[in-house]
Structures are given as C-alpha cells and as structure tokens.
N, C-alpha and C positions, 0 to 999 in steps of 0.2 A: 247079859246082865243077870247076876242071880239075884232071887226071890226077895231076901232082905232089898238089896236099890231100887227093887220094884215098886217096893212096898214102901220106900220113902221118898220115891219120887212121884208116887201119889199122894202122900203125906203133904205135900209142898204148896198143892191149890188147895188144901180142906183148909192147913191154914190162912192161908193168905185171904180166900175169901170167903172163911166165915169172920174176919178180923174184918174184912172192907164192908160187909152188913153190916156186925153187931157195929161198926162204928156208923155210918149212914144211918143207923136207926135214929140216931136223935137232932138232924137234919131236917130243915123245910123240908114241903113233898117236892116242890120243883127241882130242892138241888139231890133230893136223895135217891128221885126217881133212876139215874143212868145205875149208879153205882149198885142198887139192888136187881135193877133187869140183865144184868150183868152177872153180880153175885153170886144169886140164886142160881140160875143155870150153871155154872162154873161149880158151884158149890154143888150140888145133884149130880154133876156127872163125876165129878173129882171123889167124893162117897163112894159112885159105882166103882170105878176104876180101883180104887180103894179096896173094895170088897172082891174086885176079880183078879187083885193081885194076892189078899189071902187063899183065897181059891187054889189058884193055879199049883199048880206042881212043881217041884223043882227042875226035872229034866227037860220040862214045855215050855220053860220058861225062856233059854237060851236057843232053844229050835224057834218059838213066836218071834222072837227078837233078829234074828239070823233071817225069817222069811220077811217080817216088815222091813228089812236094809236092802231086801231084794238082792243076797248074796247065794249064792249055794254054796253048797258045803265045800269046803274048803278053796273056793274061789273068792277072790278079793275083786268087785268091781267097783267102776267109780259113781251108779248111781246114786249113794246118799250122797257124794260130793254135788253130783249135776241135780239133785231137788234141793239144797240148800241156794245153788246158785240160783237157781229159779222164784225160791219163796226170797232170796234179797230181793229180788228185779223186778219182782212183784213189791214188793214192799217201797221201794226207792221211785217205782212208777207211779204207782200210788201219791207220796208225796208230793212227787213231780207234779202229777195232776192239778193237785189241791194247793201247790204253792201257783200254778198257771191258770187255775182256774176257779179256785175256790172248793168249798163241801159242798154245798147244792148244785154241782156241774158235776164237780169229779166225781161222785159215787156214782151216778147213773153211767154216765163215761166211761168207769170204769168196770163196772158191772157189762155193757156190753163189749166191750172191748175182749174183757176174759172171756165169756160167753162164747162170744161169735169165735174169734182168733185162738183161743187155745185151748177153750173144749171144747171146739168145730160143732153150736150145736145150731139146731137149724132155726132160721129166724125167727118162725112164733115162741118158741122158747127162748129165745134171746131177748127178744122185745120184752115178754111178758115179767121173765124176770128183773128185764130193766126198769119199766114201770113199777113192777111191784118194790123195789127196792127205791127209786125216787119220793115213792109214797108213802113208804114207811120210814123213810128219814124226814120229809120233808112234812107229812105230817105230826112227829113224834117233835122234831125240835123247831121247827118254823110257826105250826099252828099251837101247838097245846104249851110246848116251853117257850114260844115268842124269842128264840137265838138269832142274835146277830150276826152275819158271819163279813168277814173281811173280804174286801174285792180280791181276785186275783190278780196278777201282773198282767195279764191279756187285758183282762176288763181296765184294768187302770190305765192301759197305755191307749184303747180301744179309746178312753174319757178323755184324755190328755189330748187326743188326733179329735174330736167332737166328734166322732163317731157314735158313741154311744152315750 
C-alpha cells in the first residue's frame, strides 16, 4: 500500500468515531455511556495511526505492509488467507456462544476458551483474565446499566426439561 491509502485508511476511524461521540453527546448518561467508552479510545488510537502514517516514508511503507502479511519478498504465502480464516471462527464462535448461551456466559466462556486453547497460556492467567473480563462486563452492564439479557437456547431448553 502506498502512503496516500495509508493515510485514508486512517482517515476512515477518525471519522466514523468522532461522528459516533459528537453524536452520543446529547444522549442520556446510561445510553451514551457504551458508545463514548468505545469512541474515545477508537478515536485516540485512529489520530495516532493517523499521525504514523504522515510520518512514515514512502519506501517503508510497502516493506511495513509486506512484513505485517508475513510474506517475504517476493514470496506469495497463504498466511493472511489462514488469519482471516481464523478471525471468522473466532467471530462465528463467538456468536455461537451467545446465541447457546447468552452474554453473561459466553464472554467469560469465551475469554477462557481463547486463553487456555489458543494462546496455550497457563492457567492463573487464563483464569484471571477470565474473571477479570466476567467482571468488567458483568459489572459495567448488569450492575450499573441494569441490562437485561435474553436466555440462551441451552438455558431455555434446560427451563422447558425443569431442570432449571
């Protein structure tokens, strides 16, 4: 990629979300809360990247691009094919989850699951990060936004057998 699409495909989050703030701003705090804890970060790093694409050089620009596809020179492999395959299945699993189980299951579920099985990391850090991410969901939209969330198809079939 040269320098100019670099520079507008950072262009592409500065707007988008400084348009989802400037509009949140005049929203209740409960509903404006997601879209600005969101925003703001998006909008800060999107600036950065912004500013390291005027930066950059034109000749560094197509070698940085060429080492993050994890190609060498003049070799064609197919690892962007196999991480896109990966960030769907991640994505589709994900769903999976939360249509089988709900948000308040599937994210800690899923958070260990990545953890443990595909960044093989060792249990106190698998745990921890899973705790800490059940907590900071579970405290952000169950205690302070009071979010209802829909049962999943487990849980409902689980209700349906009076099991649960």
């Amino acid at each position: 990629m040269n320098r100019r699409n670099d520079i507008l495909m950072a262009l592409g989050p500065v707007v988008i979300s400084a348009y989802m703030v400037a509009t949140a701003l005049k929203w209740p705090l409960k509903t404006k809360l997601f879209p600005m804890a969101i925003g703001i970060p998006v909008f800060l790093l999107a600036i950065a990247e912004l500013v390291l694409s005027f930066r950059e050089k034109e000749g560094n620009s197509a070698k940085a691009s060429t080492m993050a596809m994890g190609t060498a020179e003049g070799k064609q492999e197919t690892l962007p094919l196999r991480r896109l395959i990966v960030g769907f299945s991640f994505a589709v699993g994900f769903f999976a989850l939360i249509l089988l189980f709900s948000f308040p299951i599937a994210i800690p579920l899923f958070v260990f699951l990545y953890m443990k099985f595909y960044g093989r990391e060792k249990w106190g850090t698998t745990l921890v990060a899973t705790v800490v991410a059940w907590a900071s969901f579970y405290g952000l939209f169950v205690v302070v936004l009071h979010t209802l969330f829909a049962k999943g198809l487990v849980q409902m079939a689980l209700k349906s057998w009076g099991v649960f």
